[in-house]
N, C-alpha and C positions, 0 to 999 in steps of 0.2 A: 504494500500500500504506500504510495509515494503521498509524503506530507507538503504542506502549503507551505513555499518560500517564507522567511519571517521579515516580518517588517523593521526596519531599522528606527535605530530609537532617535529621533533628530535632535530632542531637548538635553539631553545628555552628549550630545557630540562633541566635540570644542568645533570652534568658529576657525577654520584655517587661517583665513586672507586676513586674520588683525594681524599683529604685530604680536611678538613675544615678550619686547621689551617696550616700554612706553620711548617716545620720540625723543630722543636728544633735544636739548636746545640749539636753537641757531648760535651759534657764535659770532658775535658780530666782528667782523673785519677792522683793525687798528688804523685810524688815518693817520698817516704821516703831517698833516697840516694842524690836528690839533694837538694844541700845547698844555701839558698838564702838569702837579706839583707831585713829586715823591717821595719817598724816604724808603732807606734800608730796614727791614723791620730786625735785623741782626743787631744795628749798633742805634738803633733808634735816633739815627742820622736825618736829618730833612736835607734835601738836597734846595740850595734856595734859591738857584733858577728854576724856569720851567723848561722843559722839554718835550719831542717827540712824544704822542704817544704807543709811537711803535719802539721803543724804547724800553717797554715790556716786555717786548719779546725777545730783546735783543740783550738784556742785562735782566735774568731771571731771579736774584737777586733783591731786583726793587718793585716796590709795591707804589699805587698812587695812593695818592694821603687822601682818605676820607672826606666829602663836599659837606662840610656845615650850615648846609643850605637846609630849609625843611623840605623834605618828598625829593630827597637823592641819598 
């Protein structure tokens, strides 16, 4: 006696096409044109020009100093 195909369970499946991991963030690209304040967070140095903000990337080392502005 040949039994009836069984029905698949769809609500128990997992969803293929999401993602596994939630999206990275975009990273946003450093301008060269804007200028910003830093310090070494090692010797708690301020650096007291401004400089490059790609700058960052290039001296891993230094961080930009905190904007005491409200809502940054």
């Amino acid at each position: 006696m040949a039994t009836a195909p069984k029905a698949t369970d769809t609500k128990s499946a997992a969803n293929t096409s999401a993602p596994e991991t939630a999206p990275a963030a975009k990273v946003r690209a450093r301008d060269p044109r804007r200028l910003i304040h830093v310090y070494d967070p090692e010797t708690g140095a301020k650096n007291p020009d401004l400089v490059p903000e790609t700058w960052l990337d290039n001296f891993p080392n230094l961080r930009e100093t905190p904007s005491t502005k409200e809502g940054n």
